[in-house]
C-alpha angles and dihedrals in degrees: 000000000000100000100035106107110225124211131174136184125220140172142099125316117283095017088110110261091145092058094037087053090048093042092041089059096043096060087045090053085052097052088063089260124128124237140207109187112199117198111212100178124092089215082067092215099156095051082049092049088055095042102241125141103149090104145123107208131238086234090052087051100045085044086056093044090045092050088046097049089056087066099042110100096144128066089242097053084040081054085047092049091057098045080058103052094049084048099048089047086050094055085040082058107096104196138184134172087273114027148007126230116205112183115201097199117173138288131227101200127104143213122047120299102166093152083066092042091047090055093048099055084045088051088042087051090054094051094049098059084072096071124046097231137026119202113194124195100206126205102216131337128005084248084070092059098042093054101040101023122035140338103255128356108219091203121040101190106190120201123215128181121215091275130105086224084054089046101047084052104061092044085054093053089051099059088046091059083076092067101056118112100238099351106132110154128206091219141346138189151151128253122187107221126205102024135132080216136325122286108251098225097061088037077067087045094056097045092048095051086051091239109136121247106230098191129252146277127231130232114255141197097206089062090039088056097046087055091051096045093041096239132155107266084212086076097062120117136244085260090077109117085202094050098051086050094058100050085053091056093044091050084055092055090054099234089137 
């Protein structure tokens, strides 16, 4: 995965992560670049924002493989496991010319199988080799996507609103990355979604706590219409003012 380029959003709830994750992979598409989008929230909101509903979930995989381990005793039955595994992931992979959709869902299962959850990151990385950029709408911390997702993200991209609580938030979300076993990000830094321009005085408040400022995205009535209508964000024009702002953060990221 070396040379898979690895991108999450992050933030509180209803700043926009799920948008921002649609609209981030559509630039990238655009750019010649192939995508695979992972949505890491139950809710499935980013699976919903590209109108796609033709999926097996991560979490219904991982509920089969777990019912099957608890009947293998035997080697064999462990090699068959495995076989499994690699043939359920690849159902659960929704895949197009351009892009993959791989939708985590939820689990019902309960007690702690991390061997299973080891084996699937390592399934998912591989995967994964095969795009240049993942882009992963997470539910809640960077921790979340590390442990059920992949190993590292190289660009936490965290999403703040034009509220101090937004704000604070995201700033929160950024000192916790430190604590994070492995994660060592290439870059990371906040945008603040859905605004005319940034307030100044948390403009102040990023600059004082060292996090980078990535710039802003406007608010725009061509996203606000596809989520009305239901539509794939992945079929907006170039007219789209969002859109046009995400692919000059992610320039600046250097993902293309």
């Amino acid at each position: 995965m070396s040379r898979t380029k690895i991108l999450a959003f992050l933030g509180k709830g209803g700043v926009g992560k799920t948008v921002l994750s649609a609209l981030a992979g559509k630039v990238c598409i655009e750019k010649g670049l192939r995508v695979l989008f992972i949505d890491a929230d139950p809710a499935m909101g980013l699976a919903n924002a590209l109108d796609i509903d033709r999926f097996v979930t991560i979490g219904q995989a991982r509920e089969e493989i777990i019912s099957k381990a608890k009947d293998s005793k035997t080697d064999k039955k462990k090699e068959d496991l495995s076989l499994s595994l690699d043939y359920l992931l690849m159902e659960a992979l929704y895949e197009e010319e351009k892009f993959g959709l791989l939708v985590m869902g939820y689990t019902e299962t309960l007690g702690c199988f991390c061997p299973l959850n080891t084996l699937l990151r390592k399934t998912i990385k591989s995967i994964a080799s095969q795009f240049d950029v993942l882009v992963i709408d997470a539910e809640a911390g960077i921790e979340q996507v590390n442990r059920q997702v992949i190993n590292s993200v190289q660009f936490p991209i965290v999403v703040s609103n034009n509220s101090v609580r937004g704000l604070k938030t995201a700033l929160m979300i950024i000192s916790m990355m430190d604590k994070v076993p492995g994660l060592v990000p290439t870059k990371t830094g906040v945008v603040f979604n859905a605004v005319s321009s940034a307030d100044t005085n948390l403009c102040d408040m990023l600059a004082e706590s060292g996090a980078e400022n990535l710039g802003l995205v406007r608010r725009d009535e061509n996203v606000a219409l596809a989520d009305l209508r239901g539509d794939s964000l992945l079929a907006l024009d170039g007219n789209s003012a969002a859109m046009n702002d995400v692919a000059a953060f992610l320039e600046r990221l250097n993902i293309f």
